[in-house]
MARDOKE-721269 format. One line per field, with one value per residue: residue number from 1; y, x, z of N, C-alpha, C in turn. Coordinates in pm, whole numbers, m for minus. Layout:
BEGIN
num <- c(NUM / ...) .
n_c2 <- c(Y / ...) .
n_c1 <- c(X / ...) .
n_c3 <- c(Z / ...) .
ca_c2 <- c(Y / ...) .
ca_c1 <- c(X / ...) .
ca_c3 <- c(Z / ...) .
c_c2 <- c(Y / ...) .
c_c1 <- c(X / ...) .
c_c3 <- c(Z / ...) .
end
This chain:
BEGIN
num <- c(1 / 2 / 3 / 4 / 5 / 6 / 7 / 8 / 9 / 10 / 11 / 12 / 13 / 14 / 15 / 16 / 17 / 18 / 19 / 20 / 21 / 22 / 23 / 24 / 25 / 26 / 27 / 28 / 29 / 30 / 31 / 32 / 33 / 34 / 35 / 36 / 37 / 38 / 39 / 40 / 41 / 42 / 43 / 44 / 45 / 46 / 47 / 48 / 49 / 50 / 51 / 52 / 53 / 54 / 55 / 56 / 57 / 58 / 59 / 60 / 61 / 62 / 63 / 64 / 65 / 66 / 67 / 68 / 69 / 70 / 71 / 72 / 73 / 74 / 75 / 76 / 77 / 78 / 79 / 80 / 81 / 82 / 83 / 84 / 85 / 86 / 87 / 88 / 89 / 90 / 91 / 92 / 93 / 94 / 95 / 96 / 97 / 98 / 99 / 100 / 101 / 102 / 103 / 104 / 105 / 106 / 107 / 108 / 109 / 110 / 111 / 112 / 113 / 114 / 115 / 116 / 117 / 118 / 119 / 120 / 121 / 122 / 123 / 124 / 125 / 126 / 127 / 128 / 129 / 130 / 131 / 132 / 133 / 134 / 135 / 136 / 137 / 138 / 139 / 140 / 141 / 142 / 143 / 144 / 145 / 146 / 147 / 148 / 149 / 150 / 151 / 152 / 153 / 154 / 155 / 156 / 157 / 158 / 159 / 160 / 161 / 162 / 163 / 164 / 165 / 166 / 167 / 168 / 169 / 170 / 171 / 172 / 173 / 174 / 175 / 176 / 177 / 178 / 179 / 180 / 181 / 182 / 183 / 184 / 185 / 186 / 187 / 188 / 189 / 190 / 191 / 192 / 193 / 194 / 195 / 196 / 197 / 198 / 199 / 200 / 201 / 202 / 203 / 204 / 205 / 206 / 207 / 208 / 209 / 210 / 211 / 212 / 213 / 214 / 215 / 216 / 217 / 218 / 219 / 220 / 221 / 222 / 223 / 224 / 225 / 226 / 227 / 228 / 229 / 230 / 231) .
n_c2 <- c(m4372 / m4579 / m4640 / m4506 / m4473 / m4706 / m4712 / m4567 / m4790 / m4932 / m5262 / m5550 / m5822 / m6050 / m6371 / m6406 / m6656 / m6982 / m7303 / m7601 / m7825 / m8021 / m8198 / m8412 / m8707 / m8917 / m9177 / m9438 / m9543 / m9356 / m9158 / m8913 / m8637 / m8410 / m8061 / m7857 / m7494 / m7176 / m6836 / m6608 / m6365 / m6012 / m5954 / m5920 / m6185 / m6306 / m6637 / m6873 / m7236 / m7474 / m7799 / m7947 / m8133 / m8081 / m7946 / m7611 / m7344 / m7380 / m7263 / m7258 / m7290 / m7431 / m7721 / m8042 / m8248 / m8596 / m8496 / m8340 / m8045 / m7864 / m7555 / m7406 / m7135 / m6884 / m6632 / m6561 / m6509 / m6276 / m6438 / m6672 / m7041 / m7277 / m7550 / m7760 / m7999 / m8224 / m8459 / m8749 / m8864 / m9058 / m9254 / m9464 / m9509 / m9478 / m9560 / m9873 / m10054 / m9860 / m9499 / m9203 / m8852 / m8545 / m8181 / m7904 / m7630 / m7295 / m7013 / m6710 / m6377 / m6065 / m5828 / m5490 / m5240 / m4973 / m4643 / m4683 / m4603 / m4530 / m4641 / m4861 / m5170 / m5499 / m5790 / m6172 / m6444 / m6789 / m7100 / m7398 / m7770 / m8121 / m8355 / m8677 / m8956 / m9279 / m9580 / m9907 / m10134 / m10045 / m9952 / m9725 / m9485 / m9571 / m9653 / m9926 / m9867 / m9682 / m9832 / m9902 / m9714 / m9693 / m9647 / m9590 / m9678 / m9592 / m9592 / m9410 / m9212 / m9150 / m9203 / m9217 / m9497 / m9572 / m9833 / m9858 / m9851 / m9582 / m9217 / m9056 / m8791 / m8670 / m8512 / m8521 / m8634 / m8792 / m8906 / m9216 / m9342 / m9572 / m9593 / m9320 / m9011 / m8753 / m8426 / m8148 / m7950 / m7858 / m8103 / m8243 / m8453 / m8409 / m8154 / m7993 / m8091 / m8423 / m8574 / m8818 / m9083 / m9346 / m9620 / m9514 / m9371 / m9046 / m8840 / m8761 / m8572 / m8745 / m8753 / m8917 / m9248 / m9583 / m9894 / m9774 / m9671 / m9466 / m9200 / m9133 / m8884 / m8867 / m8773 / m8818 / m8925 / m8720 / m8535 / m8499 / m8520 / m8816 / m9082 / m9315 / m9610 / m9654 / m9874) .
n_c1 <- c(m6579 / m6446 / m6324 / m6144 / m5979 / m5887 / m5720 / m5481 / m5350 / m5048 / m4959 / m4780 / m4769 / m4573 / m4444 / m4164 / m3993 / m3970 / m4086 / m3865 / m3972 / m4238 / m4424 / m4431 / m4258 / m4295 / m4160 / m4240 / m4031 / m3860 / m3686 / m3645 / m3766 / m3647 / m3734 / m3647 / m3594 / m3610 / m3493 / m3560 / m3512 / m3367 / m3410 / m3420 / m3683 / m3945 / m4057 / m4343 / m4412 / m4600 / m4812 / m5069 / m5413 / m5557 / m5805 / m5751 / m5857 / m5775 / m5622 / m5259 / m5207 / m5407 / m5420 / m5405 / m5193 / m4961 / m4688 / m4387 / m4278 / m3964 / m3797 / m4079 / m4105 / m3867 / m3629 / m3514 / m3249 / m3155 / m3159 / m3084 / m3105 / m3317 / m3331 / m3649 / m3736 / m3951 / m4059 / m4189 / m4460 / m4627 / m4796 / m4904 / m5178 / m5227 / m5356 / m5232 / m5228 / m5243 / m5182 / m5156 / m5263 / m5158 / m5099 / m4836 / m4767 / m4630 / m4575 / m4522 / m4393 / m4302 / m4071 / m4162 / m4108 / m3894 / m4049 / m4257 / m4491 / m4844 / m4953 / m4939 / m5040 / m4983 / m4896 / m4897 / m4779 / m4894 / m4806 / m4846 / m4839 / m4882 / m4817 / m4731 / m4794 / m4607 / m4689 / m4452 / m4519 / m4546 / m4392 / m4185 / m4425 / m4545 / m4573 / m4691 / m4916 / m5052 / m5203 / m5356 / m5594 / m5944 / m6204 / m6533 / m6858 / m7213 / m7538 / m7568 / m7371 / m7044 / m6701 / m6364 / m6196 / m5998 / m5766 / m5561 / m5339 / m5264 / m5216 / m5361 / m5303 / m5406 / m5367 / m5451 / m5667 / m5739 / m5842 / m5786 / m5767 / m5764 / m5475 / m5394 / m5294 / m5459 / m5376 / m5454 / m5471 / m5740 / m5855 / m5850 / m6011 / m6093 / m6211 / m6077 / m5762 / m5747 / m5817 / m5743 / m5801 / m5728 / m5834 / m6054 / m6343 / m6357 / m6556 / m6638 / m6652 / m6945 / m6793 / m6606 / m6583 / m6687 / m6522 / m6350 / m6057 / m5829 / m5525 / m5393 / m5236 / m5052 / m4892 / m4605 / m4379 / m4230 / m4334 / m4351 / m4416 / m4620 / m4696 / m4974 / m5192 / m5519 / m5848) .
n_c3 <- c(m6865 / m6772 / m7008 / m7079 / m6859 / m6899 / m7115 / m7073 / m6962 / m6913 / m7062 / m7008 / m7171 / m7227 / m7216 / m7051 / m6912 / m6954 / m7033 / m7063 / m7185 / m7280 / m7182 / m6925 / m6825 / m6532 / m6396 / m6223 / m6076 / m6009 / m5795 / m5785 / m6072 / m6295 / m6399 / m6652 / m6624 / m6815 / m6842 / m7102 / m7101 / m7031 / m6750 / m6419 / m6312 / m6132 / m6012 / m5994 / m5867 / m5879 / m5874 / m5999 / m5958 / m6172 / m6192 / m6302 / m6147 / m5903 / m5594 / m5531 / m5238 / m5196 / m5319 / m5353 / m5370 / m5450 / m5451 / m5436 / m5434 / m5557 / m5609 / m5496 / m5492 / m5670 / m5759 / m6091 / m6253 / m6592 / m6893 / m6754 / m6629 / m6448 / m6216 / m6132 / m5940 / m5871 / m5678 / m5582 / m5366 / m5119 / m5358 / m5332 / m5375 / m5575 / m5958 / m6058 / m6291 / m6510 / m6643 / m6423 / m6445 / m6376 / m6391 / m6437 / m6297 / m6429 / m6275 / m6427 / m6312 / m6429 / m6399 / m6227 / m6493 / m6450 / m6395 / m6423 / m6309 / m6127 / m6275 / m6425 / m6548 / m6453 / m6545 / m6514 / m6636 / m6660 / m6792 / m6885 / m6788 / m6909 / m6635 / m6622 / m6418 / m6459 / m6411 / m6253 / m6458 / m6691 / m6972 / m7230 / m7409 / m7718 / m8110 / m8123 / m7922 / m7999 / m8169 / m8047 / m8033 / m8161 / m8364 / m8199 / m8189 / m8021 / m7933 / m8105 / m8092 / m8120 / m8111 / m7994 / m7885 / m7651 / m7595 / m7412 / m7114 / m7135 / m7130 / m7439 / m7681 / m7919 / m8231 / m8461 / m8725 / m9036 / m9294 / m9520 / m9734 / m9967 / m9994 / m10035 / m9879 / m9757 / m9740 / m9670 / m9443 / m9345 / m9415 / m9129 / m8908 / m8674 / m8403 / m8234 / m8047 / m7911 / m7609 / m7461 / m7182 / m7021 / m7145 / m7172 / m7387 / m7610 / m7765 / m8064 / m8407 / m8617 / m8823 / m8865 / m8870 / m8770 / m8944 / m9109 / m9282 / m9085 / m9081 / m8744 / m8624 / m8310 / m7994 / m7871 / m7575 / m7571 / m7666 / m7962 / m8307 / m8397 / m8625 / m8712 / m8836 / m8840 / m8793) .
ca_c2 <- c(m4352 / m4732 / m4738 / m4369 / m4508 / m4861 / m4652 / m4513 / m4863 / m5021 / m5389 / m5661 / m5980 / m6131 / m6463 / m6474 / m6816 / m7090 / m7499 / m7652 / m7919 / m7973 / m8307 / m8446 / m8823 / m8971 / m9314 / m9500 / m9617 / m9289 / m9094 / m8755 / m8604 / m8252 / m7950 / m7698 / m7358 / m7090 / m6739 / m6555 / m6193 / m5949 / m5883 / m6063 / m6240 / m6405 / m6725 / m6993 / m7354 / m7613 / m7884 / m7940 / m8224 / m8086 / m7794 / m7474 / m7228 / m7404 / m7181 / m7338 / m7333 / m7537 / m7782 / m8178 / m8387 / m8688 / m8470 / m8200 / m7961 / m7746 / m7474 / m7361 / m6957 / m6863 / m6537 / m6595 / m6373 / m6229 / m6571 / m6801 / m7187 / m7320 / m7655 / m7765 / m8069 / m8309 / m8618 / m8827 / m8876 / m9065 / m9280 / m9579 / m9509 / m9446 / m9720 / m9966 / m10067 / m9728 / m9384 / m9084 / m8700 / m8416 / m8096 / m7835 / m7520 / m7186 / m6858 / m6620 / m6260 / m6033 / m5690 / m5345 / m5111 / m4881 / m4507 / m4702 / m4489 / m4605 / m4638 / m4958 / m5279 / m5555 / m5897 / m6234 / m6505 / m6914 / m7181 / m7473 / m7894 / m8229 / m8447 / m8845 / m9051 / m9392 / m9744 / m9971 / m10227 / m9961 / m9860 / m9568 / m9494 / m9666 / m9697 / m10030 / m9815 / m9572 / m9916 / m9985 / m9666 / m9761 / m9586 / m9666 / m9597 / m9651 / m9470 / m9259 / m9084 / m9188 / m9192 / m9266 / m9551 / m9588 / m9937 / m9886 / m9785 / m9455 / m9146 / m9050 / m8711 / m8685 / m8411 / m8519 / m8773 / m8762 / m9028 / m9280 / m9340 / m9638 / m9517 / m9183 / m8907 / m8609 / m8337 / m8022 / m7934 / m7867 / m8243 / m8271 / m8484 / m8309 / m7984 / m7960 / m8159 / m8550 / m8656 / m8948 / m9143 / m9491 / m9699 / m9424 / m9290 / m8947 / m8792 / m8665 / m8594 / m8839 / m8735 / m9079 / m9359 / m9731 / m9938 / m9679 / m9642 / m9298 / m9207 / m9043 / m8833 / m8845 / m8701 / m8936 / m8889 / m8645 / m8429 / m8474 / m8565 / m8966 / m9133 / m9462 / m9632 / m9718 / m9879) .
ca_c1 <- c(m6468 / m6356 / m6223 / m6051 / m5874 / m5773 / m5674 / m5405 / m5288 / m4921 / m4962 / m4696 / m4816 / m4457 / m4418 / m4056 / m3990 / m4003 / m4038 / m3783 / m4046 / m4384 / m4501 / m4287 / m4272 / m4275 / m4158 / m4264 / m3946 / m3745 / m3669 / m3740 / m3724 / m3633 / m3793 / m3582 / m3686 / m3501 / m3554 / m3536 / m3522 / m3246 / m3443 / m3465 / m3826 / m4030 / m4128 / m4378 / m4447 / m4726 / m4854 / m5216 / m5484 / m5678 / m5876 / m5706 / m5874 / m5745 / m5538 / m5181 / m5244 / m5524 / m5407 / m5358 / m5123 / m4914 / m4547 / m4310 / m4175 / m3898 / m3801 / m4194 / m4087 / m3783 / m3586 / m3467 / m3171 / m3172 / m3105 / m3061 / m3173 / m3364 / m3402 / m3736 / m3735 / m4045 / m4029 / m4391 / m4471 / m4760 / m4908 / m4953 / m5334 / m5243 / m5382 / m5067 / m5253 / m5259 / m5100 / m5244 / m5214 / m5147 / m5114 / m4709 / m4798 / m4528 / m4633 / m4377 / m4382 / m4202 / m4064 / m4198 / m4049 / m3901 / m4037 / m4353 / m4628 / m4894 / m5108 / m4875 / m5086 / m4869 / m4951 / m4813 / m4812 / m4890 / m4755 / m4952 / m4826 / m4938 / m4704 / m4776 / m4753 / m4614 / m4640 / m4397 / m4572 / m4587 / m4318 / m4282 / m4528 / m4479 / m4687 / m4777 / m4985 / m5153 / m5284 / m5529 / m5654 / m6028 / m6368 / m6621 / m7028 / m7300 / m7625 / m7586 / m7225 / m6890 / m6580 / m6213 / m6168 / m5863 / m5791 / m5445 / m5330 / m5167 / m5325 / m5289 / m5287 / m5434 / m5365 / m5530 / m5740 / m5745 / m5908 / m5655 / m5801 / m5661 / m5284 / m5402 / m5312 / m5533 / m5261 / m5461 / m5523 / m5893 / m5903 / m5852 / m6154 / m6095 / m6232 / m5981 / m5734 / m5797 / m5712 / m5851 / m5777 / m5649 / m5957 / m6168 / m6341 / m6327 / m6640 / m6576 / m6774 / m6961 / m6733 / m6540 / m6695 / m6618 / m6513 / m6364 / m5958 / m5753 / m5425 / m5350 / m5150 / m5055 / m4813 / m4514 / m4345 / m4095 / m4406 / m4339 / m4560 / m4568 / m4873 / m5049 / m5335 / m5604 / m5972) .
ca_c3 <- c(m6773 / m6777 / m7144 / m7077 / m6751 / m6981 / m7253 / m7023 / m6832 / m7042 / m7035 / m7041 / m7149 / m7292 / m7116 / m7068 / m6867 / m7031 / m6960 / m7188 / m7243 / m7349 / m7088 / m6786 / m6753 / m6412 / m6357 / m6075 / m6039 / m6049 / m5666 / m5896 / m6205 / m6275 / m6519 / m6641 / m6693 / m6862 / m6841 / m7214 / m7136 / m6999 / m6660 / m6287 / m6279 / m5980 / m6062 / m5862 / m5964 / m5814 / m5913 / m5937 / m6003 / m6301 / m6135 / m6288 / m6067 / m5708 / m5586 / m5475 / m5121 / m5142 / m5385 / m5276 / m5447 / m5418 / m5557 / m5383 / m5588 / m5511 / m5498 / m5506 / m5579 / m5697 / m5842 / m6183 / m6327 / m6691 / m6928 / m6652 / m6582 / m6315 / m6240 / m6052 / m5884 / m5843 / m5594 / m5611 / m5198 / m5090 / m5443 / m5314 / m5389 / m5749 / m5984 / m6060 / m6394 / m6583 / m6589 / m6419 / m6457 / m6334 / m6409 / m6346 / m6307 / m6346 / m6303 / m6408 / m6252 / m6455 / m6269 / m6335 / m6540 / m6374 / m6398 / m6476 / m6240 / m6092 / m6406 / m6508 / m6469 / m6445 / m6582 / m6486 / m6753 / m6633 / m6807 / m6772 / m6877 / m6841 / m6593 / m6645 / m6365 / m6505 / m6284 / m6321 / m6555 / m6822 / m7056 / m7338 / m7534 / m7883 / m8200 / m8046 / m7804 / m8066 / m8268 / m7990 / m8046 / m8213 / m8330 / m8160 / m8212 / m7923 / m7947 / m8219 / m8073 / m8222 / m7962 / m8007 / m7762 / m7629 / m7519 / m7347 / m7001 / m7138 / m7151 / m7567 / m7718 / m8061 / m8271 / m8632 / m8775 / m9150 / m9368 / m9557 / m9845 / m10107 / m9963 / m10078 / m9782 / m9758 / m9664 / m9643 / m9302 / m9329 / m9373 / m9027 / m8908 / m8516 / m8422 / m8148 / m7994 / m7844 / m7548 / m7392 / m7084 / m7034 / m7155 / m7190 / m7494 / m7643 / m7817 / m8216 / m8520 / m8662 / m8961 / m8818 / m8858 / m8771 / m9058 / m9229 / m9230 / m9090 / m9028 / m8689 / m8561 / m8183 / m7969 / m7776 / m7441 / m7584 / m7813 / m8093 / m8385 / m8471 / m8720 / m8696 / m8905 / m8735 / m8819) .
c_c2 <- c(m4474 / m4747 / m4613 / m4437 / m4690 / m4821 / m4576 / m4658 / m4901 / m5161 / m5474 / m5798 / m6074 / m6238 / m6509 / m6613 / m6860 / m7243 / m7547 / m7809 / m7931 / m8079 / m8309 / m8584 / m8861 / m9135 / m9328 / m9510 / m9514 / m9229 / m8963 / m8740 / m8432 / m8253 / m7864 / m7580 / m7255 / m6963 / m6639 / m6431 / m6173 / m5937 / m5997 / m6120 / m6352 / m6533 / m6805 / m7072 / m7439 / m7684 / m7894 / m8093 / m8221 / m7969 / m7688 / m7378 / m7257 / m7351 / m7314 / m7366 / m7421 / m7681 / m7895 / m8309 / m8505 / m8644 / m8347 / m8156 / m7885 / m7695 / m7429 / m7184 / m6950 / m6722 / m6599 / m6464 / m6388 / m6379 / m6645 / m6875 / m7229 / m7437 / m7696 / m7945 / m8174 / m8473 / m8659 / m8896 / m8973 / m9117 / m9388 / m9606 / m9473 / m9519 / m9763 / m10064 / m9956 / m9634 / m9279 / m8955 / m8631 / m8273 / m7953 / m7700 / m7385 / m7083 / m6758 / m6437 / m6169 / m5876 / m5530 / m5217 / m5006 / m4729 / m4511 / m4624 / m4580 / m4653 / m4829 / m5109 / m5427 / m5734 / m6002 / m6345 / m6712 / m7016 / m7350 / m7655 / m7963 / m8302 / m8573 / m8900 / m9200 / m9497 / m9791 / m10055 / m10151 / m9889 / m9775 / m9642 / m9487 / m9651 / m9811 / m10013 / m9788 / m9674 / m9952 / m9833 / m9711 / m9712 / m9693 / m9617 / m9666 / m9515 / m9384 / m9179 / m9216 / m9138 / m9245 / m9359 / m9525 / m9738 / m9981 / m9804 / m9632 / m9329 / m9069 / m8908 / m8720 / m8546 / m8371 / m8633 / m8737 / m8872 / m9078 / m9390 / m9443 / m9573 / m9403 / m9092 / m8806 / m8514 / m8209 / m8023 / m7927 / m7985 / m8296 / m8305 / m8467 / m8174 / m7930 / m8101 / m8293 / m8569 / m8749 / m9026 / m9279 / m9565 / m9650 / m9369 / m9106 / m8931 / m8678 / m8706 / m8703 / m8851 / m8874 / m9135 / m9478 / m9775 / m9896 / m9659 / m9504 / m9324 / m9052 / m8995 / m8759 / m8799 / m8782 / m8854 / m8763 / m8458 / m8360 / m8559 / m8766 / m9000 / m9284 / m9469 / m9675 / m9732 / m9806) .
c_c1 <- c(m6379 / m6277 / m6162 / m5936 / m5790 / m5693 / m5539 / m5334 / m5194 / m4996 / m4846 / m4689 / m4772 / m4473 / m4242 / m3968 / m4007 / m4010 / m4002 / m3857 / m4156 / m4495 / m4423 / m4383 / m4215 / m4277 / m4163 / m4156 / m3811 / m3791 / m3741 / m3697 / m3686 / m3692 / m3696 / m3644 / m3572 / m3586 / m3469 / m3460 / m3388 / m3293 / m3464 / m3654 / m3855 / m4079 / m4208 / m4418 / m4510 / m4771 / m5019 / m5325 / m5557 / m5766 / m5743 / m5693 / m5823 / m5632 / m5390 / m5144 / m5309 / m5491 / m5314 / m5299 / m5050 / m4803 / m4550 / m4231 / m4089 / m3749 / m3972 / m4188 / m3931 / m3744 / m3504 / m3387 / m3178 / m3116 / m3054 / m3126 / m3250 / m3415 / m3538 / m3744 / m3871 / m4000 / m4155 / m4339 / m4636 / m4830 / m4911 / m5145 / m5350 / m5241 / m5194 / m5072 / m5284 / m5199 / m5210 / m5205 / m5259 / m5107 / m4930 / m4765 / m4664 / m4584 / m4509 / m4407 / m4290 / m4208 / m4113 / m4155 / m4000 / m3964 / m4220 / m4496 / m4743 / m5004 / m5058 / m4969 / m5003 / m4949 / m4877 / m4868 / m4808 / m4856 / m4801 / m4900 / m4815 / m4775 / m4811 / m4721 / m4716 / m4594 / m4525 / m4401 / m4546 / m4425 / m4278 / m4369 / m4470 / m4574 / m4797 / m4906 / m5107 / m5222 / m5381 / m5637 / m5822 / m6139 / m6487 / m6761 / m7153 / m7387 / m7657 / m7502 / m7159 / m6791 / m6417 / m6187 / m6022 / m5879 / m5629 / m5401 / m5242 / m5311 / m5260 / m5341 / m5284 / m5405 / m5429 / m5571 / m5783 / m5808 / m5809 / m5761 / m5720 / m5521 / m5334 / m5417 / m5362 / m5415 / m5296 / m5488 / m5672 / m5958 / m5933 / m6005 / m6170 / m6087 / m6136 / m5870 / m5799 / m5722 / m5763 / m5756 / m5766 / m5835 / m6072 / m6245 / m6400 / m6413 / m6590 / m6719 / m6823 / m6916 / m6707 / m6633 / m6664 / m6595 / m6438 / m6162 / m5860 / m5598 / m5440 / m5224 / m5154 / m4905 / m4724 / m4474 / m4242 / m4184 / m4394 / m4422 / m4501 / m4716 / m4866 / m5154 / m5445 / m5749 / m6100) .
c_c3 <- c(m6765 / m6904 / m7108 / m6975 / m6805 / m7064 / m7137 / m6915 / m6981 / m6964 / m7086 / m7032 / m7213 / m7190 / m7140 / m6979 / m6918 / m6967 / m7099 / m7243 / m7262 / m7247 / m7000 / m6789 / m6598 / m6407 / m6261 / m5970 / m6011 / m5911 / m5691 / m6036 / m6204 / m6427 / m6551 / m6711 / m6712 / m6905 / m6982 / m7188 / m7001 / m6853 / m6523 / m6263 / m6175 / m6047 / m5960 / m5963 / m5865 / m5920 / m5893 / m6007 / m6140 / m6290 / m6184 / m6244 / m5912 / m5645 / m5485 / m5334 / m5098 / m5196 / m5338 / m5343 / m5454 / m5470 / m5465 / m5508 / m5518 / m5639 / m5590 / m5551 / m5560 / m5791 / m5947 / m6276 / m6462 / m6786 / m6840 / m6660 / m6468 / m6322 / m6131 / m6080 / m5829 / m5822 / m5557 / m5428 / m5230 / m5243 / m5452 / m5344 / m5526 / m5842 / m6053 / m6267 / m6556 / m6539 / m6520 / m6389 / m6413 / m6378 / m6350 / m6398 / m6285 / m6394 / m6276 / m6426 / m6327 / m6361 / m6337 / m6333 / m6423 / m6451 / m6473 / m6439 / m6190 / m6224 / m6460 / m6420 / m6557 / m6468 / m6613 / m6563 / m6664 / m6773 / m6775 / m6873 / m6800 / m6765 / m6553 / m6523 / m6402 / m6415 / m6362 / m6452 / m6661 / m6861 / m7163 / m7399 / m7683 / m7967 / m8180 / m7978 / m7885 / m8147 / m8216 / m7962 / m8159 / m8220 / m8309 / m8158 / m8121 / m7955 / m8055 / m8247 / m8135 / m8104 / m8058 / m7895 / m7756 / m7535 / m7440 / m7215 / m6993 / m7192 / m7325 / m7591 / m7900 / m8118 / m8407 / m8664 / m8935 / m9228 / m9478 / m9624 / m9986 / m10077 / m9999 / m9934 / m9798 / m9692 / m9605 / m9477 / m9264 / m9355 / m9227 / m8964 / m8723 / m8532 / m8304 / m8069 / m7908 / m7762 / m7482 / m7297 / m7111 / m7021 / m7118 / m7379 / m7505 / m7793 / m7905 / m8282 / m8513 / m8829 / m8963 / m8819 / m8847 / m8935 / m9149 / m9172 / m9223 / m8988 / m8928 / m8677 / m8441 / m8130 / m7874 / m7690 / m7461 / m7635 / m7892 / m8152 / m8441 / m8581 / m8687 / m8793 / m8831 / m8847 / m8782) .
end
């Protein structure tokens, strides 16, 4: 009876909203920053946007951050813009020697069909990217940054330290070889994305190995792809 009554629901699980970017920097030093979001499709859609610590499931009522956003829900007409507005309140308790992140959340509502019945189950698409808090002390992220990236081996595990106050975004680690680049993709010596915290390390194969030299590739304030060599 459950796959007969699924077999009869439409589903619409286009995400037409968009965030015209892929991170959000926050300078210390900036009042706010804005997001813009732009809505693809021909039709009016609901949108809401919170901010959140890192917990995915906390619903946006509950959720306790140091940033106002506004406007928090908004109607969005057929290709229209929307800019959203984040002003950092309250982070005087946020270290002054490193960055730290958070989480913009938009959940975009689209409207249903008309003449749809009740059978139509209706499915609202989230949107989910990192926003960097940056202190003053700290400015972009540079290649400079990605060189103090560094494997490291305790125990028996293998890590990616990171020995800089930015939080880095790895996307490939390839082995660099006599100048010789490995290009295929199944070189890739990560089984998923790296991301590691400001003077934290970040647990990989033991494909990596100290001693041994690879070119990454990490992701800058803008994300887009840059490379580095590293030991």
């Amino acid at each position: 009876m459950l796959f007969l009554a699924a077999a009869f629901i439409s589903v619409n699980a286009s995400a037409s909203v968009v965030i015209n970017e892929t991170r959000v920097i926050y300078p210390a030093s900036a009042k706010f920053v804005s997001v813009q979001l732009v809505n693809d499709s021909d039709k009016t859609h609901l949108v809401q946007s919170w901010i959140d610590a890192g917990d995915a499931s906390v619903a946006p009522e509950k959720v306790k951050v140091p940033f106002s956003l506004l406007p928090p829900v908004v109607k969005m007409s057929g290709h229209a813009g929307q800019a959203l507005k984040i002003a950092a309140m309250n982070t005087q308790a946020l270290p002054k020697d490193r960055e730290s992140v958070y989480w913009l959340n938009v959940l975009d509502v689209p409207p249903v069909p008309e003449g749809s019945g009740e059978s139509y189950l209706q499915v609202a698409i989230r949107n989910r990217i990192k926003l960097f808090y940056r202190p003053e002390s700290l400015g972009d992220l540079d290649s400079s940054v990605a060189e103090k990236i560094s494997v490291s081996t305790s125990g028996g595990h293998t890590c990616l330290k990171n020995d800089s106050p930015y939080y880095m975004t790895l996307a490939q680690v390839v082995s660099w070889q006599g100048g010789a680049l490995k290009q295929s993709r199944k070189d890739n010596l990560l089984s998923e994305t790296a991301f590691i915290a400001p003077f934290g390390c970040a647990p990989v194969s033991d494909k990596i190995q100290a001693g041994r030299q690879y070119r990454l590739t990490w992701l800058d304030d803008y994300g887009a792809k840059r490379f580095s060599l590293i030991h």
